[in-house]
Structures are given as structure tokens and as C-alpha cells.
C-alpha positions as a Markdown table, in Angstrom:
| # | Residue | x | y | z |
|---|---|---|---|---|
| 1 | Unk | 115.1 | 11.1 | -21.6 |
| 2 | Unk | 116.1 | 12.2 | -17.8 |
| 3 | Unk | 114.7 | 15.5 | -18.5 |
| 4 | Unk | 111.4 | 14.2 | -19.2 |
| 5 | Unk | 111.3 | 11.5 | -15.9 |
| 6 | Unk | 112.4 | 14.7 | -13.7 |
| 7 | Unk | 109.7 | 17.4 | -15.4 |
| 8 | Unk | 106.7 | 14.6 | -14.5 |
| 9 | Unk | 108.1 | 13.9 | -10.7 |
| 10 | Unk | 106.0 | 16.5 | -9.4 |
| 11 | Unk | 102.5 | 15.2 | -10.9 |
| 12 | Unk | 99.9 | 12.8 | -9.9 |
| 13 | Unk | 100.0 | 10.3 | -12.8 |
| 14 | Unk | 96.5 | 8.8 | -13.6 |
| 15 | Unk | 95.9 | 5.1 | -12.4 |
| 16 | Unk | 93.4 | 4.0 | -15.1 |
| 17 | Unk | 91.0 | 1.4 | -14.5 |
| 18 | Unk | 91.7 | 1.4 | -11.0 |
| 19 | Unk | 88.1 | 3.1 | -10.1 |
| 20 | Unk | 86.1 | 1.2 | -7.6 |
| 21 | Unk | 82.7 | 3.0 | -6.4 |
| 22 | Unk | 82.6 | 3.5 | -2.7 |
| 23 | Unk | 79.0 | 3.1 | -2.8 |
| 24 | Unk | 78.1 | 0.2 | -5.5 |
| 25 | Unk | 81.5 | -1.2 | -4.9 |
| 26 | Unk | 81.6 | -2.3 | -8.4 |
| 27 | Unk | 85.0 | -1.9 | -10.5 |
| 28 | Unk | 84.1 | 1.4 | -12.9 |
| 29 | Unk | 85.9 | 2.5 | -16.0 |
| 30 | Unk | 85.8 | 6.4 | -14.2 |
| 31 | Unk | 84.9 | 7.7 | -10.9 |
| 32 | Unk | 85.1 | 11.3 | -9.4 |
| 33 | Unk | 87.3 | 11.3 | -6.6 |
| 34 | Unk | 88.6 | 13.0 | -3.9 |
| 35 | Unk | 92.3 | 12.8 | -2.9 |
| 36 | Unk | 91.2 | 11.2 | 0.6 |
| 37 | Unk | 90.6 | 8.4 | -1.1 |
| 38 | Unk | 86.5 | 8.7 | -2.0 |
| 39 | Unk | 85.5 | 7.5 | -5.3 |
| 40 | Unk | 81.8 | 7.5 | -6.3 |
| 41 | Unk | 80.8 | 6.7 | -10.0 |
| 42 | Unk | 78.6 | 8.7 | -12.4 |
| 43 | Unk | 75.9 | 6.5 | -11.7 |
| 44 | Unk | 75.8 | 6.4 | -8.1 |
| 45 | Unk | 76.8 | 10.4 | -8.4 |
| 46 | Unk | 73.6 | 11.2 | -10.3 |
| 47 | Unk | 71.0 | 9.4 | -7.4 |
| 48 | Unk | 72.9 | 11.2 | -4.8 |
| 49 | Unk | 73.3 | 14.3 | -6.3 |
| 50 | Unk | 70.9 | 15.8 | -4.3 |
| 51 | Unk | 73.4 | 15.3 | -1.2 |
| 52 | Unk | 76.6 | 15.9 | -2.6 |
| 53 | Unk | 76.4 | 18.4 | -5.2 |
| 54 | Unk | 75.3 | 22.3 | -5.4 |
| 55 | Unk | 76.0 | 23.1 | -8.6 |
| 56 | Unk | 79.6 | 23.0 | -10.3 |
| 57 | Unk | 81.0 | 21.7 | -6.9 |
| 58 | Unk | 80.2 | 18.6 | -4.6 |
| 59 | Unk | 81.5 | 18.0 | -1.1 |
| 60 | Unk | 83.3 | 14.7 | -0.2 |
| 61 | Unk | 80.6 | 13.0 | 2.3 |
| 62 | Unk | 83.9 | 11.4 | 3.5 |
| 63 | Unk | 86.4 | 14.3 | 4.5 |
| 64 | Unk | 83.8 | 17.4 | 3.6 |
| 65 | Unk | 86.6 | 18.7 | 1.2 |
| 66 | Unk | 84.7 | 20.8 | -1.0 |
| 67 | Unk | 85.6 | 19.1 | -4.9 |
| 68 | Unk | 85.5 | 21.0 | -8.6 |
| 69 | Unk | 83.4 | 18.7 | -11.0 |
């Protein structure tokens, strides 16, 4: 069992429910996010798309950290 707790030290571990829209500020079930702390849900993603996203990528409006859909 201390094998295991040591292998997953390294890793982010997922915080489910935890998602809260930076721009709806409603609590979401999934958001993307950004490791600066930026979370946007799909919702809000898809009417600012047009800002944020070029293609398979979108840049944090935040820190401009360019993100991986």
C-alpha cells in the first residue's frame, strides 16, 4: 500500500465538483481550466469561443498561457 501512496505523489489528483465558472460564477459539474487558477465552463466557453479559442487550443484571458482542449 506505500508503494502505491509514493507512485501517485508526483500527480495532480482531480478535485471533482470543485468547478466554479469564472465568468457565470455558477458551481459546474466540469470546467476547462488553466493551472493559474482560470476555470470557464462549456457553456460560457462556447459564447466566448470567438476570443479564446483558435482551433484545438485556447489562451487563458487570465495569464495568456496557451491551453490544449
Amino acid at each position: 500500500m506505500k508503494d502505491q501512496v509514493e507512485k501517485k505523489k508526483g500527480y495532480r489528483r482531480r478535485k471533482i465538483g470543485e468547478y466554479r465558472c469564472q465568468c457565470c460564477k455558477q458551481k459546474q459539474e466540469f470546467c476547462w481550466s488553466c493551472p493559474c487558477g482560470f476555470q470557464i465552463c462549456k457553456e460560457c466557453f462556447e459564447e466566448n469561443k470567438w476570443g479564446l479559442s483558435n482551433g484545438p487550443t485556447w489562451v487563458c484571458p487570465d495569464c495568456e498561457r496557451i491551453r490544449m482542449m
